[in-house]
N, C-alpha and C positions, 0 to 999 in steps of 0.2 A: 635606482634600487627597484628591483620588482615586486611585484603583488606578490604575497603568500601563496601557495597554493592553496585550493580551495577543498575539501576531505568532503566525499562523496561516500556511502553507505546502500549499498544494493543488496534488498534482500530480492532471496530466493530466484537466485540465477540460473536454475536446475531446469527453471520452468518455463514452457516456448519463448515466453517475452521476456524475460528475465536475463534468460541467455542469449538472445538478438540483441538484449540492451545490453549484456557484460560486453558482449565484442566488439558493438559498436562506441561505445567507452572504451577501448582500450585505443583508439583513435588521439584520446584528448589526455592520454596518460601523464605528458608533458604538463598539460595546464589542471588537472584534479590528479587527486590523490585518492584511489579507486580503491573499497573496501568492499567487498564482493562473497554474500554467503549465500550457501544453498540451504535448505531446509534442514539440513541435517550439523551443519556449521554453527545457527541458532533460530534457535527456537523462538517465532515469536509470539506463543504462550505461556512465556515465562517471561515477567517483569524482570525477574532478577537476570538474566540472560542478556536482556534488551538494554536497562541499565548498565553492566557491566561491558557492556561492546559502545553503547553512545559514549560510558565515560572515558573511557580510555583512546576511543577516535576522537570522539566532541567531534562528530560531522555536520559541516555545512549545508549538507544535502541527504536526506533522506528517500530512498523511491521504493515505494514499497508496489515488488511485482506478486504477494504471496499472498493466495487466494487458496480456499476449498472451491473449487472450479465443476464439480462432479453434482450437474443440478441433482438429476434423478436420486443420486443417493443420497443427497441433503435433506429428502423429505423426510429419512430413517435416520440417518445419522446429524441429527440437527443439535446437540450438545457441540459434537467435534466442528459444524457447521460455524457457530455462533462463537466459538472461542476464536477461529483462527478469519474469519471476514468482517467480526465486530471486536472481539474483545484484542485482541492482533496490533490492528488500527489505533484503537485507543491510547495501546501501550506507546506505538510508536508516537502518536503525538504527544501524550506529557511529555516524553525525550525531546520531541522536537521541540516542543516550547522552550523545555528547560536548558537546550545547548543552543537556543538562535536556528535552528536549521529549519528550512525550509521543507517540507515533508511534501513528495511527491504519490500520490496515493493512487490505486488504478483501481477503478470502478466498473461498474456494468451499466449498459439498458435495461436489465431486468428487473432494475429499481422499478420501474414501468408496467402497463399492464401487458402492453404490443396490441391493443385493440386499436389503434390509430393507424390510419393507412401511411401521411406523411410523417418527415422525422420529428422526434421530440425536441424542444429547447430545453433548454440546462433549467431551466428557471419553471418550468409545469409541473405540476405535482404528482410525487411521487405516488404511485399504486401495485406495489410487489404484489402478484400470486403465486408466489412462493418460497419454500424457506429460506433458497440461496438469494432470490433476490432482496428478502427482507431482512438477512445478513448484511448484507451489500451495503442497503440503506443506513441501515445503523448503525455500522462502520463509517460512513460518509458524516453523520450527526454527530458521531460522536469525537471525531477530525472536528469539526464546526465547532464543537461546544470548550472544544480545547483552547482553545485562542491563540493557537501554533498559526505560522504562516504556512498556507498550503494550499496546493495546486489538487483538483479531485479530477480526474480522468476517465471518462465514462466510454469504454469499448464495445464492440456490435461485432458477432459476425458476418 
């Protein structure tokens, strides 16, 4: 008898990595069972949204590619900043914890000051100087304070 297939949950596939990561998923179509939104598919600034999509998948896997990515205007638009790379993240982890999935979450360096010449470790303390990257961070904390199991991924360009 074989393994279940395993239900996979990829937000916001619209966006560079998101949609590098849908196609290169559509790879393993066979072994997951691939649920694939773009920003506009849902929302996740809305709990009830978020809710509503984990209950009805119950995914084993969550990868969240959806970020406000737009540092400069996050110094001005820092409400829309804070909802969708702190408050975003949150959502998806209580889902994570509360369906068993693992929550794959994509983070920045900018959690960081970039005063350091060599590269940072995961484990140095974080010092954002600015609002996207202090988004970022608080998104990552508040993934942690959730008690979902979860992978945090810190990207550089």
């Amino acid at each position: 008898m074989s393994e279940p297939t395993k239900r996979v949950l990829l937000i916001a596939n619209n966006g560079q990595l998101g949609y590098a990561l849908a196609n290169k998923l559509l790879n393993y179509s066979n072994k997951y069972d691939i649920h694939s939104f773009g920003k506009r598919g849902l929302d996740i600034s809305s709990e009830e949204d978020i809710q509503a999509v984990c209950d009805e998948i119950k995914p084993n896997y969550i990868i969240n590619c959806a970020a406000y990515t737009n540092v400069d205007c996050a110094e001005t638009n820092t409400e829309e900043c804070f909802e969708i790379n702190t408050n975003g993240p949150e959502r998806l982890a209580m889902q994570a914890f509360k369906h068993n999935a693992l929550l794959i979450h994509i983070s920045t360096d900018y959690i960081f000051d970039g005063i350091k010449i060599e590269p940072y470790d995961e484990e140095e303390m974080p010092n954002p100087i600015s609002v996207y990257g202090k988004s970022k961070l608080f998104g990552e904390k508040a993934i942690q304070r959730s008690k979902c199991k979860h992978i945090i991924l810190r990207t550089s360009w």
